[in-house]
C-alpha positions as CSV (number, residue, x, y, z in Angstrom):
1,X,211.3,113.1,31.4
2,X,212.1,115.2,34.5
3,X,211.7,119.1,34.3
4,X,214.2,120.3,36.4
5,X,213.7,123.6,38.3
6,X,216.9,125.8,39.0
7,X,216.4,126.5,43.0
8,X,219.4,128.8,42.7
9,X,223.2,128.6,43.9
10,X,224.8,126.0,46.2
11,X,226.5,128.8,47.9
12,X,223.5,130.3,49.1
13,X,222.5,127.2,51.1
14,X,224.7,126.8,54.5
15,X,226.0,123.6,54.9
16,X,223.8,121.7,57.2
17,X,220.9,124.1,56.7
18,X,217.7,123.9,54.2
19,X,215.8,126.2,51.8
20,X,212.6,125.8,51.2
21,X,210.9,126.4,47.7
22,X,206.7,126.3,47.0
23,X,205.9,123.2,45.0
24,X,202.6,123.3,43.0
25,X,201.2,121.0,46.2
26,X,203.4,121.5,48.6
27,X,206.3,123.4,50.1
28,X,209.5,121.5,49.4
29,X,212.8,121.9,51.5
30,X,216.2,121.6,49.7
31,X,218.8,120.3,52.4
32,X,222.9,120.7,51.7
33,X,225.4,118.0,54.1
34,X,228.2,119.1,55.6
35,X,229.7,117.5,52.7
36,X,227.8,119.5,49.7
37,X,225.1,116.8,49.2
38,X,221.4,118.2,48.1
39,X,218.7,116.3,49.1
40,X,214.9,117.9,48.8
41,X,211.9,116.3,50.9
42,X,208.2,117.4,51.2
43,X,208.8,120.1,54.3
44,X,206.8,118.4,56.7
45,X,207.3,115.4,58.9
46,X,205.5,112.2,58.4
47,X,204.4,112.5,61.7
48,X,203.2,115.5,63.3
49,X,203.3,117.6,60.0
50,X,206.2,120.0,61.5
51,X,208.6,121.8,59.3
52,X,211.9,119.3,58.5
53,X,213.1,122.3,56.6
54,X,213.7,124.0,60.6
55,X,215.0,121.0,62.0
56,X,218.8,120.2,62.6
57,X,220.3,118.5,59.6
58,X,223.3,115.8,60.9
59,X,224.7,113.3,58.7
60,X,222.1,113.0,55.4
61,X,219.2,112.6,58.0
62,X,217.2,115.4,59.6
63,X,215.6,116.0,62.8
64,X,212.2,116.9,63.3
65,X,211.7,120.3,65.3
66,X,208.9,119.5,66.8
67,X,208.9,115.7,68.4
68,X,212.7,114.7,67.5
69,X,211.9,112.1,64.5
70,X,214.6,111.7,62.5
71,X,213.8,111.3,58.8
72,X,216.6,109.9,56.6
73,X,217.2,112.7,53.6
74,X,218.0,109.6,51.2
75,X,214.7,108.3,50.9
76,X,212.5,110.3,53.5
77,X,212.0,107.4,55.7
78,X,211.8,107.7,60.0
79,X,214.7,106.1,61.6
80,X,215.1,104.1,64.8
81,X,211.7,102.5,66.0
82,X,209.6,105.6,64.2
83,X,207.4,104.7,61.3
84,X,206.1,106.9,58.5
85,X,208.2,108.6,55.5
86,X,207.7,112.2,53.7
87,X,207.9,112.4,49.9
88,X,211.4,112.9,48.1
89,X,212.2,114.6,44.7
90,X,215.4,114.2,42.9
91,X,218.1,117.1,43.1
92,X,221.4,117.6,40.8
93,X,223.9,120.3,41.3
94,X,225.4,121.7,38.1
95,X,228.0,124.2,37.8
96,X,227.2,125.5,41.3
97,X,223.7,125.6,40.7
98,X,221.1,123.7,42.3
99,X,218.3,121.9,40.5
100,X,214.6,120.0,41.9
101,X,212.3,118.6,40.0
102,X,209.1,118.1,41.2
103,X,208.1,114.6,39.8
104,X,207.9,112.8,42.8
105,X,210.1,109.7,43.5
């Protein structure tokens, strides 16, 4: 069974923007669409190690800051001719709240 951790309100995430939350691990960014989906990823790119959660989020994919990869928020996979993936976690949203559990998927 999942336990579910309340990251806080939806509302306090800008669309197309991330928040990042300390895993016991790792640091895990929560990522809001322009259309209010939540995605959460391990914050750091499968290549390089940068910081997805500072990248520029387009579509439900985000862009690496540091060498441009773009990592699919879906299932944390690199797109185009990159190779690699970062770890994702399941997110629900819940009366305007936003929830992560940290079993990984």
């Amino acid at each position: 069974m999942a336990n579910w951790i309340k990251v806080g309100r939806l509302e306090d995430i800008e669309p197309l923007s991330a928040r990042v939350i300390r895993g016991a691990e790792e640091d895990i960014a929560i990522f809001r669409t322009r259309d209010n989906q939540v995605f959460a990823l391990r914050d750091k790119c499968p290549h390089k190690g940068g910081a997805l959660s500072q990248g520029i989020v387009h579509g439900n994919a985000v862009t690496c800051p540091l060498h441009n990869w773009v990592i699919s928020l879906e299932n944390g996979e690199a797109q185009g001719f990159d190779t690699g993936c970062t770890q994702t976690y399941q997110t629900r949203v819940e009366d305007g709240l936003v929830y992560v559990t940290l079993t990984k998927v």
